[in-house]
N, C-alpha and C positions, 0 to 999 in steps of 0.2 A: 454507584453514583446516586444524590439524591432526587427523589422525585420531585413531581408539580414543577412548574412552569417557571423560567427563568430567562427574565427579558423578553426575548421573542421567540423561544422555541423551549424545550425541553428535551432529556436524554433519551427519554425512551426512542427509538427505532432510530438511535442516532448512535454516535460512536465510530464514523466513519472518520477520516484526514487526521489520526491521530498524529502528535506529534509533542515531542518532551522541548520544556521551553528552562534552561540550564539556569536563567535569571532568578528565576523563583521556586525553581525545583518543583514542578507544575505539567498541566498537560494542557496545550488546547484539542480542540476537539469539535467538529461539527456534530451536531443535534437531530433532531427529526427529518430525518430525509426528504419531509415534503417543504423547510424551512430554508436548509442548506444555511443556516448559521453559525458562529462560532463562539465557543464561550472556554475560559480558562479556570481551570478547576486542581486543589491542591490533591496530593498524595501523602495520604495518610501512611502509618506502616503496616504493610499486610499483613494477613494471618493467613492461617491453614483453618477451615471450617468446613462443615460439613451442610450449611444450608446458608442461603446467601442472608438471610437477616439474622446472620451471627458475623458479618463482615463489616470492618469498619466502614463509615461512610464519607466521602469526599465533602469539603468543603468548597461553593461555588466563589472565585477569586473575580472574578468580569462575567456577568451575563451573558446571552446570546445576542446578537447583533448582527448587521451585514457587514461583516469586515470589509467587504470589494465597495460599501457604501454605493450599491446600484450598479456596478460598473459591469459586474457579471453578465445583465444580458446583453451587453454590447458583441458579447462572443458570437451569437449564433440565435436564432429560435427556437422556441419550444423550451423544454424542460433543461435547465440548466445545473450542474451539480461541482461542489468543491471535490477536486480528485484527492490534491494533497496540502499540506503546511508545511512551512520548513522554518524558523526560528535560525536565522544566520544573521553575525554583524550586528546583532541589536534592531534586528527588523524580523518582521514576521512578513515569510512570502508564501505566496499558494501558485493554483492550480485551480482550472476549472474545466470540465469538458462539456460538450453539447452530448444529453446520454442518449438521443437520439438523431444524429445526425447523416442524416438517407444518404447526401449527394455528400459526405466530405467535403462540405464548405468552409467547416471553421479552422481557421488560420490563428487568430489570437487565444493566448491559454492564463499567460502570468500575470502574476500582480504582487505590490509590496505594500505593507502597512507598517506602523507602528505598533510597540504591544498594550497599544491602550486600544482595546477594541472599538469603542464608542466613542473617540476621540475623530471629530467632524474633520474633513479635507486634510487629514496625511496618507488614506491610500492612493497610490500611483499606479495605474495598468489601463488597459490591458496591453500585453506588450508579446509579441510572436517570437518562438523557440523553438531553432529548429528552421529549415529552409524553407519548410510547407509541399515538400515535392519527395526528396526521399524520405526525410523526417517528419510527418502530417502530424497535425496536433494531437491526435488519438496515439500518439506513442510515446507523448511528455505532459500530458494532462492530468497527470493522478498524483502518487505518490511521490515521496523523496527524502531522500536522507543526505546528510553529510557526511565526506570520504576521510577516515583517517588521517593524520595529517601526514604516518610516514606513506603513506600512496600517494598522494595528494601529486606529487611532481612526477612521477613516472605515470600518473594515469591523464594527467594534464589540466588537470583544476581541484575545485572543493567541493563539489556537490555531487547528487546523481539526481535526477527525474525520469520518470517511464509512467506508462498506463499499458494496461492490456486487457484485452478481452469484453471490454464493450460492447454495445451494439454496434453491428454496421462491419461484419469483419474486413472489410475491404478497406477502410480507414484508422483500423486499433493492430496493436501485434497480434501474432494468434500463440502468444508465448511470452514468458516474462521479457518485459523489455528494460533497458538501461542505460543513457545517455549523461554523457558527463557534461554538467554546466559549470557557467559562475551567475548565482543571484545577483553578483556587483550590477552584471551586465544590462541589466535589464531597465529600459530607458536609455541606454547609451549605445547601445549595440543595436542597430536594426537588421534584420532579425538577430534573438542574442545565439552565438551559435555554438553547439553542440559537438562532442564527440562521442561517436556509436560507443558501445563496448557489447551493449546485444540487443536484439529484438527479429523480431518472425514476422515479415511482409505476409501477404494474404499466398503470395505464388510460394512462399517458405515457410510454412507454418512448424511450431515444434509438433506436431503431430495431427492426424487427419479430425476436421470439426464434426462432420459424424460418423465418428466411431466410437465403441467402446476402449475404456481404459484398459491395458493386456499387457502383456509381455511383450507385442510383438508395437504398442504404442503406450509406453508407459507413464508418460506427461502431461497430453494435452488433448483434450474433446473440446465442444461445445458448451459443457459445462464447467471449463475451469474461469477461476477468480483468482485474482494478484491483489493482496490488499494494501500491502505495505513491503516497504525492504528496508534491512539492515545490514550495515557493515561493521562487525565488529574490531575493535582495534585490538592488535596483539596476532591478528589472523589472515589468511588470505581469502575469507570466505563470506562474499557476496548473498546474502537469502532473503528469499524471497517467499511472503508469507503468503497464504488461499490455501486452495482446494480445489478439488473436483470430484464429479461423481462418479464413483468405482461401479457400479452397476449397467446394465443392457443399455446401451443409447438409442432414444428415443424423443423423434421431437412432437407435439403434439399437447392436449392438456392433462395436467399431471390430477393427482388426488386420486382417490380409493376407486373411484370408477370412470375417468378419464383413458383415455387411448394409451396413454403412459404412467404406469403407475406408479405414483408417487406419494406415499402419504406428508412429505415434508410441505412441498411446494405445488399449489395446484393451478396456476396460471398457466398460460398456453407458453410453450418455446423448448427450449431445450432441459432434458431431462435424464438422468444417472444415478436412479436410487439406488442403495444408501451414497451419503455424499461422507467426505472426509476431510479434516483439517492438516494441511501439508507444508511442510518448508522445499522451496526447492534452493538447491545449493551449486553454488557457483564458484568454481576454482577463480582466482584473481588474476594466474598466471595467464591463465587462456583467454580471457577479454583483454589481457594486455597485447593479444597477440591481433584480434582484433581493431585494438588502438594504431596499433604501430604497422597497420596494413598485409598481415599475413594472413588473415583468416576473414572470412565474410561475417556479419553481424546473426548471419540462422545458423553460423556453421558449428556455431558452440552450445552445447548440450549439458544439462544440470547430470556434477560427477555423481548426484545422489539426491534425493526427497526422500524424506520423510513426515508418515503418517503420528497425529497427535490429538487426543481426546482432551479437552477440557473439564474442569469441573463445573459441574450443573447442563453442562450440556444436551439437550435433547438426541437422545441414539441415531445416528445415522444424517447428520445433520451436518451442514458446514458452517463456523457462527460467528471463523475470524470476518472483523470489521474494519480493523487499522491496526498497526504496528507501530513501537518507537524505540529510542534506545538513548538511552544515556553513556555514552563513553567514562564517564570519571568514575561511575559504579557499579558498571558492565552488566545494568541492570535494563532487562527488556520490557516492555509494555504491550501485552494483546487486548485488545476490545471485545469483548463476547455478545456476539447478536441477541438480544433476548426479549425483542417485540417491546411490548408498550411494561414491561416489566424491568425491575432496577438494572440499568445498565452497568453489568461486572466489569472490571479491569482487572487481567491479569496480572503480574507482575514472574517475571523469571531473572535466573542468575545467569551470566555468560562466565563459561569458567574452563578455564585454558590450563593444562595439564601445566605445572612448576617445569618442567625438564624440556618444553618444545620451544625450540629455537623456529626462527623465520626463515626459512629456506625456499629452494629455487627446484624440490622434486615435486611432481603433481603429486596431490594427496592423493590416500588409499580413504574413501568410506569407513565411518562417516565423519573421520577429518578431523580432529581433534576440539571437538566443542562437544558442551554439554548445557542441558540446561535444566535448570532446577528450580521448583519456585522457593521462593523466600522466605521462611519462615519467621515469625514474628519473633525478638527478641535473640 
């Protein structure tokens, strides 16, 4: 992504809410994490290189702005952040959660705009998702993608929204979470409402918050991150992109001579040197079972993760930022953490064996996807 300053933020330490906007064959994207703005930026064709200033470079399509136009802090106090974008219907919706919110106070998460970012009075929100009692905003305030359309009717709408792993575990999932919405709903539906297909209460967590990652907990500590999710079409598999730290759990201040050592990260909290970039993967059949009232929302477990290094990546480091997907060219989009340095975007192929038919067996690992990135030309 290009450097220096655009509108009111820039990419460096930003790259979070990704999200592919089909219009313009385009990405938005929030910015500097201390701005929480949004700017929409083309997709050149990628390449294969071996140093980031031999990769092409995006051109910026709308600057940074406050797309919520102020509305954001009405959610809550303190520091406020965009969890997710969605680009449905010819409208751009998000998400935003309070990142530190003590008492689970905040109730309102959504909001709708137009895709003219700097275009004065068409955002609408904030608007509540979810009941606020089983469903708290910390488990539909981040991420989202849009459901296939042949799911779409056995799963009982068109979208998905989750957040997880927050601060505050007693009001975020302690595990990838997944609620099926309709953006329609939003302004017309008070609260607009939700059906579970997964998420981890603080009493059902996918795995204990401190411990280390092991055989015996292979999912989830104190240090995992959920950054993004995709539903690929063609498949029945729900993924869900982060990480966590594969290393001794410890909570405490990290860096070379901190109580936990960490040379990634050295603030005080939770800590799992080296950390790893993971998909976790979710059978469709089994949230359906969820849906349709047979199974409880923690009772369903990813049939598989997998570990994945990116290029330019710092070793031992976790650097996904956002996820997105384009259905028409089953082409995926990661965001690569990389500090006040050119913000990289990945680009990968979703690519489904010729011979796999859509069936009703649960899959065998790791399920018939692959992903590849794209070679230029």
């Amino acid at each position: 992504m290009p450097t220096g300053t655009w509108g009111g933020s820039r990419f460096g330490y930003g790259g979070t809410a990704l999200a592919y906007n089909p219009a313009n064959n385009s990405l938005f994207m929030v910015g500097h994490d201390w701005d929480q703005m949004v700017a929409e930026a083309s997709i050149p064709d990628p390449v294969l290189a071996s140093n980031v200033s031999e990769l092409p470079t995006s051109t910026v399509l709308q600057p940074f702005t406050d797309v919520t136009e102020g509305m954001m802090s009405s959610v809550g106090n303190g520091n406020i952040k965009v969890g997710g974008l969605l680009p449905f219907n010819n409208k751009l919706f998000g998400a935003v959660y309070v990142y530190y919110d003590a008492d689970g106070s905040q109730k309102l998460s959504h909001f709708s705009s137009s895709f003219a970012l700097s275009q004065i009075g068409d955002a609408q929100g904030m608007y509540q998702v979810g009941d606020g009692m089983n469903v708290k905003a910390g488990y539909v305030s981040g991420y989202m993608t849009q459901i296939p359309q042949e799911w779409q009717s056995s799963l009982g709408g068109p979208a998905i929204t989750g957040n997880c792993c927050i601060p505050i575990v007693s009001r975020t999932s302690s595990g990838p979470a997944a609620l099926i919405f309709n953006p329609e709903d939003l302004g017309k539906v008070s609260p607009a409402p939700t059906i579970p297909l997964v998420y981890y209460p603080y009493e059902h967590p996918l795995g204990p918050w401190g411990e280390s990652i092991s055989p015996s907990n292979p999912y989830f500590n104190g240090t995992t991150q959920i950054k993004g999710v995709v539903f690929p079409k063609g498949t029945r598999s729900l993924l869900f992109l982060g990480g966590s730290g594969l290393g001794e759990w410890c909570y405490g201040t990290g860096g070379i001579t901190g109580e936990c050592y960490d040379p990634i990260y050295g603030s005080k909290g939770n800590h799992a040197y080296p950390y790893a970039n993971q998909v976790f993967a979710y059978d469709v059949l089994e949230l359906l079972q969820v849906k349709n009232g047979t199974k409880k929302p923690w009772e369903v477990k990813p049939y598989q993760t997998w570990q994945f290094i990116l290029p330019f990546q710092t070793e031992g480091d976790l650097v996904v930022k956002g996820a997105a997907y384009d259905p028409n060219t089953q082409r995926m989009f990661i965001s690569h953490k990389n500090a006040d340095n050119p913000l990289v975007i990945h680009v990968f192929k979703v690519t489904i064996p010729p011979d796999l038919e859509q069936d009703t067996i649960p899959p065998t690992p790791p399920q018939n996807l692959n992903l590849t990135i794209i070679p230029n030309g």
